[in-house]
C-alpha positions in Angstrom: -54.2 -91.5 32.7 -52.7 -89.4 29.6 -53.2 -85.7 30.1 -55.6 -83.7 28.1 -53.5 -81.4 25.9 -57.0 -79.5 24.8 -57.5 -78.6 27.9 -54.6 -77.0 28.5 -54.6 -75.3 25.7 -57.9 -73.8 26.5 -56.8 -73.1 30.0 -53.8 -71.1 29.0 -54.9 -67.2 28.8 -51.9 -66.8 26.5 -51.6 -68.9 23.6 -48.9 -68.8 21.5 -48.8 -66.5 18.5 -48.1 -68.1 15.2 -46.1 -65.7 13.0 -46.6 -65.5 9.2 -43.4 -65.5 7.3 -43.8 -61.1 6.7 -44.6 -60.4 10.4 -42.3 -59.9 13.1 -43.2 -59.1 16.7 -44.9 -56.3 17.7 -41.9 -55.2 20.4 -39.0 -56.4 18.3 -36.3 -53.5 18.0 -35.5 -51.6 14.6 -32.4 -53.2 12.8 -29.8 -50.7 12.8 -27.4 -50.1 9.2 -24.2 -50.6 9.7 -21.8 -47.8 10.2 -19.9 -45.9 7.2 -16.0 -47.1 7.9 -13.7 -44.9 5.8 -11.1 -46.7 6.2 -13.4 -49.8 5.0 -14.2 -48.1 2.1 -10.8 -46.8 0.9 -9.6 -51.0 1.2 -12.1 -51.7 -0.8 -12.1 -49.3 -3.3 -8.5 -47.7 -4.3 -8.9 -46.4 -7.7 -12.1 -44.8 -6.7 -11.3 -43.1 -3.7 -8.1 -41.9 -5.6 -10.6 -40.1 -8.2 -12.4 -39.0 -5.1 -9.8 -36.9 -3.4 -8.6 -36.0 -6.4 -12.1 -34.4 -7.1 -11.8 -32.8 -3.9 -8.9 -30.9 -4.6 -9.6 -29.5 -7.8 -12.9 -28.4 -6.3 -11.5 -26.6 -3.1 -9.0 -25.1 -5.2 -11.5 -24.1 -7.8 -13.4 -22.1 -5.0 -10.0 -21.2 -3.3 -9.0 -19.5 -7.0 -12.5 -18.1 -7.8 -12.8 -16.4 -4.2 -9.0 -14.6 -4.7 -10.6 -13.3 -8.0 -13.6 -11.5 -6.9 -11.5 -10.1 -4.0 -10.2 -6.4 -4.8 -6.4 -6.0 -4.9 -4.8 -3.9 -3.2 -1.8 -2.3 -5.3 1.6 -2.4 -3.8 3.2 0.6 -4.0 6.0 -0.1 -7.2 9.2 0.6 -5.8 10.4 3.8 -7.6 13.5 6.5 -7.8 13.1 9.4 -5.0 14.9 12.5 -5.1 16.9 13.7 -1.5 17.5 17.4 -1.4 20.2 18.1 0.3 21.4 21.6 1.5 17.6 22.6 1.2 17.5 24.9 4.1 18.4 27.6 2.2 15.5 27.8 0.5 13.3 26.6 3.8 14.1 29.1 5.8 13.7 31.8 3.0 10.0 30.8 1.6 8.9 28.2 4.3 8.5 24.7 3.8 4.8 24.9 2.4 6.5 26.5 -0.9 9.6 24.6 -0.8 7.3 21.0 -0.4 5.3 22.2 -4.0 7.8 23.2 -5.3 10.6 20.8 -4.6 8.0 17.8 -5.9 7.4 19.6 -8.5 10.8 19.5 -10.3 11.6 16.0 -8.4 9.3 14.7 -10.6 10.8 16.3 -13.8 14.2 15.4 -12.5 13.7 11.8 -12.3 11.4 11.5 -15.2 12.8 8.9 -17.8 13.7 11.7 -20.1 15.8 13.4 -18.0 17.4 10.1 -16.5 18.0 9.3 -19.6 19.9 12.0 -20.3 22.5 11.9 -17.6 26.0 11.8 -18.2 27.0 8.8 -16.2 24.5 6.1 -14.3 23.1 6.7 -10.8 25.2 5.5 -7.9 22.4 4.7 -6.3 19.6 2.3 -8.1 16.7 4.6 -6.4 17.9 7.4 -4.4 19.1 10.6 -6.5 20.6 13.3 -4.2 20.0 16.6 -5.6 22.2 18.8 -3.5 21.7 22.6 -3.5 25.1 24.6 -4.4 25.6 26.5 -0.8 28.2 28.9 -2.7 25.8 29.7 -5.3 23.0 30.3 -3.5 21.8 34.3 -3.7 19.0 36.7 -3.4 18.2 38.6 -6.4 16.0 42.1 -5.9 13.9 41.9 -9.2 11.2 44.7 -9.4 8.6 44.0 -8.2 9.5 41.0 -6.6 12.1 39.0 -5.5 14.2 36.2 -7.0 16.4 33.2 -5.4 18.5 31.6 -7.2 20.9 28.3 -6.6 22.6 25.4 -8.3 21.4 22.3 -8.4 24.0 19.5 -8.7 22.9 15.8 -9.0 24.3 12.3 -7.9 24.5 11.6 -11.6 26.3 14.7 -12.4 23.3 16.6 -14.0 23.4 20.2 -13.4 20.7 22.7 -13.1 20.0 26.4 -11.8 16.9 27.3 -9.9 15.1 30.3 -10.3 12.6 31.1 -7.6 10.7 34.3 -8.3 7.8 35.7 -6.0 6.2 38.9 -6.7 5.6 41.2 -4.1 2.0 40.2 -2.9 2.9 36.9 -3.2 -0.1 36.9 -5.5 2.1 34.2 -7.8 5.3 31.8 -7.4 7.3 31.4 -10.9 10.3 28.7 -10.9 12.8 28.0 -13.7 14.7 24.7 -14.0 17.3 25.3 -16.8 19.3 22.5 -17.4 22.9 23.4 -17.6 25.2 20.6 -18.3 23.4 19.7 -21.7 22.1 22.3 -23.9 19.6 19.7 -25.7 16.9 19.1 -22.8 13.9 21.2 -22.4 14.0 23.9 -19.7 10.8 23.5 -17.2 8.8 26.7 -16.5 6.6 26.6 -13.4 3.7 29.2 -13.0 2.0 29.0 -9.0 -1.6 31.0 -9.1 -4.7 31.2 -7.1 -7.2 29.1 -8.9 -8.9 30.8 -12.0 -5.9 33.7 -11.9 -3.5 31.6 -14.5 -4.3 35.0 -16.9 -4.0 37.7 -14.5 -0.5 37.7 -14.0 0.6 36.4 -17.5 2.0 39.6 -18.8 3.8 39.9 -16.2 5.1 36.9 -15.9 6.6 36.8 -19.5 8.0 39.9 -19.5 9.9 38.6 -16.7 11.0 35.1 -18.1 12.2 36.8 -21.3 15.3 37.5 -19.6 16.5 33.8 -19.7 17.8 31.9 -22.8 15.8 29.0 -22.2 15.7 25.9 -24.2 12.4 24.7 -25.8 10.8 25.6 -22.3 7.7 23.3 -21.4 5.3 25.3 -19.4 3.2 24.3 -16.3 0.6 26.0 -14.8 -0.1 25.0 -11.1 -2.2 25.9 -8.0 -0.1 28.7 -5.6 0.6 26.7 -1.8 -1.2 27.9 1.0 0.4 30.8 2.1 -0.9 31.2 5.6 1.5 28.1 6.2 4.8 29.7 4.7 6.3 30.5 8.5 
């Protein structure tokens, strides 16, 4: 006897599940993409990921140069010609270093201006040092009613010659210093007038009626503030 394939089918409490061409099981895992390979891609694809990098680079460097640009410099000091005093003791130890700092800045910077530079009778040993070496010999004390005056050569590595005048009045209300140029008689003298602020008129006769002692050339005039005299010691 033949079995009876209807009944079995009937019997069976799970029947097989036809599937329509768009359906797929119900438990079936999700197909995964394949994985990105670089290395793949680069093979396959030269020229464009030559264009690629390139890209890349201009771009990193375009951010590099536009961050450098919005970031404040900082300016590096230029390297520049400094005077060296030497000898200057004898003026330390008579007005204290508080004066002698002003002061000696003071006509630094006229001495190694490019005018006066310019003027020198031979080149600078030195590209950036200038030694501006006090005349010990010539140093002296002048009494100079009512104040007193020092006075001293200045001689220069690049044989300039000056004198310095150095008067204080009495009170030490005001500083005056001269720099008169001795080795040419074409440069300007420097005057140098040390007040308390608002004072540069108080003292002005005065003043004059001292400088008009000196044969001074063309003398350029600079009013400045007087140094802190509690610090002169």
């Amino acid at each position: 006897m033949e079995p009876n394939n209807n009944n079995s089918t009937q019997n069976n409490p799970n029947p097989p599940t036809t599937l329509t061409p768009h359906q797929s099981p119900l438990n079936s895992l999700p197909t995964q993409s394949p994985k990105f390979d670089i290395h793949e891609f680069v093979r396959n694809h030269k020229t464009l990921s030559i264009f690629l990098i390139l890209g890349a680079v201009l771009l990193f460097s375009a951010v590099i140069i536009l961050i450098l640009s919005r970031t404040p410099k900082t300016e590096e000091p230029e390297t520049s010609p400094y005077p060296y005093f030497e000898h200057r003791y004898l003026l330390d130890y008579s007005l204290g270093q508080a004066i002698t700092n002003t002061v000696f800045s003071d006509i630094g910077d006229t001495i190694l201006s490019p005018e006066e530079i310019s003027s020198a009778p031979i080149i600078n040993p030195n590209e950036n040092s200038y030694t501006v070496s006090f005349d010990e010999a010539s140093f002296k004390i002048l009494k100079d009613q009512p104040g007193q005056v020092y006075k001293v050569n200045l001689n220069l590595s690049d044989q300039r010659t000056y004198i310095l005048y150095i008067y204080v009045n009495q009170d030490w209300n005001y500083i005056v210093a001269v720099l008169d140029r001795t080795d040419s008689s074409n440069i300007a003298d420097h005057i140098y007038i040390y007040t308390i602020e608002g004072e540069e008129d108080k003292y002005s006769q005065e003043i004059n009626s001292w400088l008009k002692q000196f044969n001074l050339t063309t003398p350029i005039e600079t009013n400045l503030l007087l140094p802190d005299l509690n610090e002169r010691e």
